[in-house]
C-alpha positions, 0 to 999 in steps of 0.5 A: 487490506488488513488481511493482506498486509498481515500475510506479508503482502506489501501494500504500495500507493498508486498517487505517482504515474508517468505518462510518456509523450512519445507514446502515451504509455503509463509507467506506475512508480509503486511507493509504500504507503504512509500509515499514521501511527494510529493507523499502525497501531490498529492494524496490529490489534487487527492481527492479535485478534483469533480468526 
C-alpha cells in the first residue's frame, strides 16, 4: 500500500456500508483511514528510501 499512497494515491478504509432495504443495494461511504503515528512515521522512511 506504500507505493500507492507515496504516488498520491488515497488510501480509504471500507469498515462503513449501507444496505438499502427497499432493494438491497449497497452504498459504500469511503473514509480515510487512521494511521497511528508510528505508522506515519514508517511510511515516510519508506518513501526516503532510493527505488
Amino acid at each position: 500500500m506504500c507505493r500507492p499512497v507515496a504516488r498520491g494515491w488515497r488510501l480509504l478504509s471500507d469498515e462503513l456500508t449501507l444496505v438499502r432495504l427497499d432493494d438491497g443495494r449497497i452504498d459504500p461511504l469511503p473514509r480515510p483511514v487512521s494511521l497511528k503515528n508510528g505508522s506515519i512515521d514508517v511510511i515516510r522512511a519508506w518513501r526516503r528510501r532510493p527505488n
